[in-house]
N, C-alpha and C positions, 0 to 999 in steps of 0.2 A: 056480529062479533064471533058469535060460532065458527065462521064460516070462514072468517080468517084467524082463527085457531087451526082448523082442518089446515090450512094450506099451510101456516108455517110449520106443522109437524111432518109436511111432503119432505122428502130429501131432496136436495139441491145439487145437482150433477154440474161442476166444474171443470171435471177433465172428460176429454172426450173416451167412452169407453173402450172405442175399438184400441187406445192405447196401450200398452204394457209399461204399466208406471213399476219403478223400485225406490225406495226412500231409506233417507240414513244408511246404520253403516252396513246393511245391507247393498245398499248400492253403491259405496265403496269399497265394499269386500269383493264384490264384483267387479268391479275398474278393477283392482289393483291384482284379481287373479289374472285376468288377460293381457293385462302390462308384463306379469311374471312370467305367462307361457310364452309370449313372443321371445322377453330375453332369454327362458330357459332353452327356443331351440337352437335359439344362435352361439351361443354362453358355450359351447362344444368346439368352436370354430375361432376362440381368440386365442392369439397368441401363437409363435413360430411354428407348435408343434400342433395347433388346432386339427381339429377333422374336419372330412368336405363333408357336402350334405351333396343327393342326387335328388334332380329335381325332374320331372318328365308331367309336359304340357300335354294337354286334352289331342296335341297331332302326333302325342310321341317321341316329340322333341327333346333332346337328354340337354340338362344343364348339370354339368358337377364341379361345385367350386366350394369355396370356404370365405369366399368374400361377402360382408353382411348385408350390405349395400343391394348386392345381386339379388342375394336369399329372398332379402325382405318386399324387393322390387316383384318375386317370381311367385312368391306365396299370395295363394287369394283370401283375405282377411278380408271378417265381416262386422266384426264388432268394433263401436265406434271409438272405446278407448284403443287396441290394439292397434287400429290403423292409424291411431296420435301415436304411438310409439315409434311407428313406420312413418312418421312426419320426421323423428326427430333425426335416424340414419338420413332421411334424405338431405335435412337441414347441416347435419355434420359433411358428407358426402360433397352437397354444393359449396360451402364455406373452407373447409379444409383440405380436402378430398380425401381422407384417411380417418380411421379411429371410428367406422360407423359403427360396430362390434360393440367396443369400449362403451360407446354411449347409450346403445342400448342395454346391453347388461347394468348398468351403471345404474338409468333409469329406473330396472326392474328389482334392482336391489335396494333404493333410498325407498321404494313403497313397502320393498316387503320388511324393513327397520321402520317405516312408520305405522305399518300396521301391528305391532307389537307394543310402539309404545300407545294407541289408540285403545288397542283392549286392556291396555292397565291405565287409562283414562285421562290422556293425555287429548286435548284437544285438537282438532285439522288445525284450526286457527293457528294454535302455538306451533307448530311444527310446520306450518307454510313461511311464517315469521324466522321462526330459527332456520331454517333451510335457505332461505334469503340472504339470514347474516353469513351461515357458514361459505355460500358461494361466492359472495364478494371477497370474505376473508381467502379462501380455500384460491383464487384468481391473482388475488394480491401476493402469495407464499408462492406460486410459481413463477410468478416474474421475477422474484428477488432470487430465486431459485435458480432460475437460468442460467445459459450459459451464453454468453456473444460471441456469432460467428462472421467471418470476414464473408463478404459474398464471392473473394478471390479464392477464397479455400477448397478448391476442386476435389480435395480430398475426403474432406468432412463433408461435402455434397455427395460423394460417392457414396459412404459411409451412410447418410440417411436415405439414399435411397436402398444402398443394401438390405437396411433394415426394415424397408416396406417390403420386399421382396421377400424376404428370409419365412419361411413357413408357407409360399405356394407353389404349388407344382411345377414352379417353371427355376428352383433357385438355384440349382445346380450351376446354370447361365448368368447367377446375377451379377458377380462381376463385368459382365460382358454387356449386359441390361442396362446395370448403374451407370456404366459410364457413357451410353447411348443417351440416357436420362439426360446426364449434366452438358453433356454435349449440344443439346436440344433444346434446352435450359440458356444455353449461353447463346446459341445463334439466333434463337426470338426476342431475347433480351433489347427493351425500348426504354429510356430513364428510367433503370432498376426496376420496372414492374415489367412481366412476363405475360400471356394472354393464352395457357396453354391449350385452352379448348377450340381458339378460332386459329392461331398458329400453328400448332402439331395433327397432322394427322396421321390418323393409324390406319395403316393397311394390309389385309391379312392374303399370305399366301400359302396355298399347302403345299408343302414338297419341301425338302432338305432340314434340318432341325432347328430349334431357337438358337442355336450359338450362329445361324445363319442370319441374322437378326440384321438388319441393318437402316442406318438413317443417310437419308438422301437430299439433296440442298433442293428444294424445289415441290414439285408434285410427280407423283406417278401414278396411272390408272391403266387398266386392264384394257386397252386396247387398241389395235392399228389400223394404220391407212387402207382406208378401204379400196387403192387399185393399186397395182403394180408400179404403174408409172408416174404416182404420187410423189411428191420431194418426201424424203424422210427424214428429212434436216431441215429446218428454216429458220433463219435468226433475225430480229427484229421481228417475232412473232406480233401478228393485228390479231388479234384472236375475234371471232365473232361465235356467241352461244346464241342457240338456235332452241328454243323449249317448243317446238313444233315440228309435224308431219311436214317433209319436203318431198311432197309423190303428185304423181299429176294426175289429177281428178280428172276421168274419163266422167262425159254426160252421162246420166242414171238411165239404165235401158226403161226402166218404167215413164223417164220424160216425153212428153211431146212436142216435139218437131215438125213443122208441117214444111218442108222443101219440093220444090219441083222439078230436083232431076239428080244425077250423081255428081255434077260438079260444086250446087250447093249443099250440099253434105261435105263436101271436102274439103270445101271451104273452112263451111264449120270448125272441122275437125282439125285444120292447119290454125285456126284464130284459138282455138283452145291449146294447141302448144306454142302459138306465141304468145301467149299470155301466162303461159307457167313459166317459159324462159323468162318473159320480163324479173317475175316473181325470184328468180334464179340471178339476175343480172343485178337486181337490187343491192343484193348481197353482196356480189363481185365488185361494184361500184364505190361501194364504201372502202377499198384500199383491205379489206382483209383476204390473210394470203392462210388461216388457217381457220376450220369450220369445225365445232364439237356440235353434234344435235343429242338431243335426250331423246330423239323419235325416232322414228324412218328415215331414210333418205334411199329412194328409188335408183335404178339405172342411170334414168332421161336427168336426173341434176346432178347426177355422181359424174356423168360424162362432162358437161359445163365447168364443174371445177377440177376437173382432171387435163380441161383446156384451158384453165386460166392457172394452170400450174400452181394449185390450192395443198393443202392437206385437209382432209375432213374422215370423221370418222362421228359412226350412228351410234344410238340408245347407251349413251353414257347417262352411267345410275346419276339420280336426283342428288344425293350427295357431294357427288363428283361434283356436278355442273355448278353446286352453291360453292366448294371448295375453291373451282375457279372463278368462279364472280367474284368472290372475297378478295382473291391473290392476283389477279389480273386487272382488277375495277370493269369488265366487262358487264355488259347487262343479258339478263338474260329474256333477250326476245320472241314474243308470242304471237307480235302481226306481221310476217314477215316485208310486204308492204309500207311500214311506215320505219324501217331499219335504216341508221343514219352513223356516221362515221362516230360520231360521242357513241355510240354504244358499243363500239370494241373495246376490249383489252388490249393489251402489253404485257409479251414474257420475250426475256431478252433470245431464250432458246426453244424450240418444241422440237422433240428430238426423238423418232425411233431407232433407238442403238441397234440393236439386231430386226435385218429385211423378214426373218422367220421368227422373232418374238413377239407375242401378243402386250405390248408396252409400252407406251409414249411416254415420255419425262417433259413438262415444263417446268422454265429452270431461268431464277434472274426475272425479279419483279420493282415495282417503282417502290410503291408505298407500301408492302408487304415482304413479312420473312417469313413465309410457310417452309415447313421442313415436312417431310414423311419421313418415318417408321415402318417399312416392311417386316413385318412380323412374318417367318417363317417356323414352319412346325409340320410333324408328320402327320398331324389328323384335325378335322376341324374344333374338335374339342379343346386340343394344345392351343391351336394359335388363341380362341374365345378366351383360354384361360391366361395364355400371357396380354392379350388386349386388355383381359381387367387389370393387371399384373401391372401394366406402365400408366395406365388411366391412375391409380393411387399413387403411385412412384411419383411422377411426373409434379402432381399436385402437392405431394410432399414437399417436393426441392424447390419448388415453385413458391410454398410456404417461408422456406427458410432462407431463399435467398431474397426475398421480399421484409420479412420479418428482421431478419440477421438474429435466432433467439432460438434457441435449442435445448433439451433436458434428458439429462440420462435416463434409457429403459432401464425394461429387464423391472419394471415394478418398483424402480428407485424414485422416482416421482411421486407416485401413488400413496408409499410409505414417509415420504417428505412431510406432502399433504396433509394425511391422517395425523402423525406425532403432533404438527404444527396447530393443526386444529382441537386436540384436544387438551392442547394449553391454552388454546384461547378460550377454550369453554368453559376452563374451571374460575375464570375469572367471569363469565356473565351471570349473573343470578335470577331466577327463576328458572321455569321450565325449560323456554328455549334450552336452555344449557344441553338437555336431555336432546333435543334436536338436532345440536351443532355435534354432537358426540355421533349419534346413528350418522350421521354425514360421514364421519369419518372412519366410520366401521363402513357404511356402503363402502366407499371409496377402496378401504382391502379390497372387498369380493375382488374384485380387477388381477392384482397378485394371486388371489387363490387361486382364481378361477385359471392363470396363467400356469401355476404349479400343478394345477390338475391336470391338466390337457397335458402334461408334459410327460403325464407318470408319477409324479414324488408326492408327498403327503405335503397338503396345502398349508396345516396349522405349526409343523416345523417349520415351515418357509416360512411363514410369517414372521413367526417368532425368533428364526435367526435373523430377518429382514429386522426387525426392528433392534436386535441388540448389536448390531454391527454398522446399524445408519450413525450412533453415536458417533464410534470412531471414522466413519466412511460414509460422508454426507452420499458419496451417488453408489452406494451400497445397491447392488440389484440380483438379478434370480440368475446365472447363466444356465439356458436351456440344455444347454448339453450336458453338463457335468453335476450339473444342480447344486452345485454350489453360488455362494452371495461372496460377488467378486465388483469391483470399480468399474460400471457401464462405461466410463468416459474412456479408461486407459483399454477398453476393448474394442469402444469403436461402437456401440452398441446406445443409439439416439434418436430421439424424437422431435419434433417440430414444436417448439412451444403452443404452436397456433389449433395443434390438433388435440392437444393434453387442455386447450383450456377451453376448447367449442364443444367439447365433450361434456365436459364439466359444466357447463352455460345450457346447452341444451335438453341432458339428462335431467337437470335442476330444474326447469321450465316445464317438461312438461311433468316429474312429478308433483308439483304445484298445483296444474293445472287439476290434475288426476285429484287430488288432497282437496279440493276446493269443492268439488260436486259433490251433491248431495240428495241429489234429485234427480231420476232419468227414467224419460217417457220415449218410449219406441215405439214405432204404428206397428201393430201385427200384422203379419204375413195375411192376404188375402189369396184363394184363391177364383179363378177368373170366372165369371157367372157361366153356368153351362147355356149355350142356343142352341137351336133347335138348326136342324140341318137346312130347314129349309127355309130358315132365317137368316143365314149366314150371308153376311154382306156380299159374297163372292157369287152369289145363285141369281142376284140382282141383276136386271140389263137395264145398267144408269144411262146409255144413248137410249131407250125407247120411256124413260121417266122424265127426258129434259124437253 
């Protein structure tokens, strides 16, 4: 009995120690500070008159934009609530493609309102509960809120793309942008849903400015026929992609050959190019009268299809060659050898317009409406920064001509919201109440924070926001004049679909964040020192086997 006395007064190790355990609200005082730094450094960068952040990668590489999306993508975060807040920009980003900003700041706001009511002893529980209601509620007041738009209305599609434009470096152009947007918008158009990522490509060129910007019916890539006496034109294009080296393999000087004289050598050497022709002929047989390879392509095959009066051209980037798989139905072939007329394409044109420009356009496909975007600009920076620039736009219009459902900026949403919400709270009893109310003070920060970036004093804004939404349901902030003027009679609008994935996902993950209670992290080891002459490398594993 002694004896196990002794043992049950041993301590009992349950967690493993190399751990670093945190518990309670210590360890959500912790989540929710690195929830608030992520949104604090993006919170700089919403809204028209936001600021860029510069960003410069471990090669040097400069990125300077204002887009959140980017930021969040470029920043190396290591703690694991942080990088859930960088789930939720991507989660907004893929779903909307707008408002990743919103949602993060949004996020970093609903924790830092529940960590206030927490230390005056408000439970996680109640305030994951109330956070619940207010988001259904707060999702419900914006669609009553809406506004229905025709998808004919080319105007109001202008209009909201203008408005994803407005505050980046490129807006000066966006009239000129916008309506490239809606344009691009209507020509992929397939039973009212649009497919912007597999139909629009974006392609950057330096040289001449973004009002140089242009969209082209078809595809374009950066390069041409590789002989002179290539066609430069050819209609009824057989396309064949080629994801392989077409060069003709000389015997390896280290092989052995054992011949007895100079004519079998020559022989040789004549049966190894008629078997790269074959290899060559394969291709020509299949009926295709034009060749894209992603590799090589040597002299000795370039001559063959410059006698079967071909077009081909070498080492088109990996993208390229998926853009035409997609737009062509061509396959893209790896054994050249077993290449069969089903694996061509069809493009009604492949067309080098200028014999001195580095350019091919294909143009006119079966089952596909690919359009490019040439993005021009003076420096690679401009064009990077208008590629973000139509990459948000694009998914915008895309939203609303899909959706048909739209809501006044300028922070007239936001102050919708919040009013809305905090009539509904005075009718629930208990705490929640206390919950659905910080929902709708989070929900301001958005305006403030909008007013701030702008210049003006944020708690006047609010507070004319809120006594002019009475008379003026889309009452909002105009960035220029700082006055709270009609978003809709300006023209000045949002995507229903991006004011409510913001809302849905900021709420999600601080729930999530609210919920833990407990966090065990392995601590950093470092690597056992060896001995130099231990090191696996000093080993000669052929004289151990």
């Amino acid at each position: 009995m002694a004896g196990y006395g002794n043992q049950a007064q041993q301590p009992i190790v349950i967690v493993d120690p190399s751990k670093e355990r945190t518990t309670g609200k210590d360890a959500l005082s912790m989540n929710i500070a690195s929830a608030q730094a992520v949104a604090g450094i993006i919170k700089t960068t919403l809204g028209p008159k936001g600021m860029d952040k510069m960003m410069v990668n471990i090669m040097g590489d400069i990125t300077l934009t204002n887009d959140g999306a980017t930021i969040l993508e470029e920043m190396e975060i290591e703690h694991p609530t942080a990088r859930m807040i960088v789930e939720v920009a991507k989660t907004q980003e893929k779903i909307a493609g707008d408002g990743t900003t919103s949602a993060v700041v949004l996020a970093g706001a609903l924790l830092e309102k529940a960590q206030k009511l927490i230390e005056t002893g408000v439970h996680p529980t109640v305030l994951v509960k109330g956070y619940t209601m207010a988001t259904g509620k707060a999702l419900e007041i914006l669609n009553d809120y809406s506004v229905n738009v025709d998808k004919t209305d080319r105007e109001m599609l202008e209009r909201i793309a203008n408005t994803s434009i407005t505050g980046k470096a490129s807006e000066m152009a966006g009239n000129h942008l916008s309506k490239i947007c809606v344009d691009a918008i209507y020509a992929i158009e397939h039973e009212g849903k649009v497919d912007v990522d597999k139909d629009i490509v974006l392609a950057k060129e330096i040289g001449g400015t973004v009002q140089d910007t242009e969209l082209i019916n078809g595809i374009s890539i950066r390069k041409e026929a590789l002989h002179n006496e290539m066609p430069r034109r050819i209609e009824n294009a057989k396309i064949a992609l080629i994801d392989t080296e077409l060069v003709f393999a000389k015997t390896n000087t280290t092989s052995k050959l054992q011949v007895d004289n100079a004519d079998q050598l020559f022989d040789f050497k004549e049966q190894e190019k008629a078997n790269f022709r074959k290899t060559i002929q394969k291709i020509i047989d299949t009926g295709a009268n034009a060749v894209f390879c992603s590799k090589k392509i040597d002299d000795y095959a370039l001559h063959f299809f410059k006698e079967a009066n071909m077009y081909a051209t070498r080492r088109v980037k990996d993208e390229d060659m998926e853009v035409l798989s997609y737009s062509t139905g061509a396959a893209l072939v790896r054994n050249v050898n077993e290449i069969t007329a089903d694996d061509l394409g069809y493009a009604e044109l492949v067309e080098q317009e200028d014999e001195h420009e580095e350019k091919t356009y294909i143009k006119g496909f079966k089952d596909a409406k690919t359009m490019t975007i040439i993005i021009k600009g003076g420096s690679e920076h401009v064009t990077d920064n208008v590629e973000r620039v139509f990459d948000d736009a694009l998914h915008v219009v895309k939203s609303v001509y899909e959706d048909g459902k739209i809501v006044a900026g300028g922070g007239a949403s936001e102050i919708e919201v919040s009013q809305a919400l905090r009539s509904y709270a005075s009718g629930i009893e208990g705490r929640e109440q206390l919950a659905i109310i910080a929902f709708a003070d989070a929900i301001e920060e958005l305006p403030k924070a909008i007013a701030t970036n702008c210049g003006f004093d944020s708690i006047d804004t609010i507070i004319e926001l809120r006594s002019k939404h009475g008379t003026i349901k889309n009452a909002g902030l105009d960035v220029e004049s700082g006055e709270v003027v009609d978003m809709l009679e300006k023209g000045i609008v949002d995507p229903l679909r991006v004011k409510t994935q913001a809302i849905k996902s900021a709420s999600e993950a601080a729930i999530i964040v609210l919920r833990v209670d407990d966090m065990l992290r392995a601590k950093e080891q470092a690597m056992m020192d060896v001995k130099p002459e231990h090191n696996i490398h000093n080993y000669d594993m052929a004289g151990m086997l």
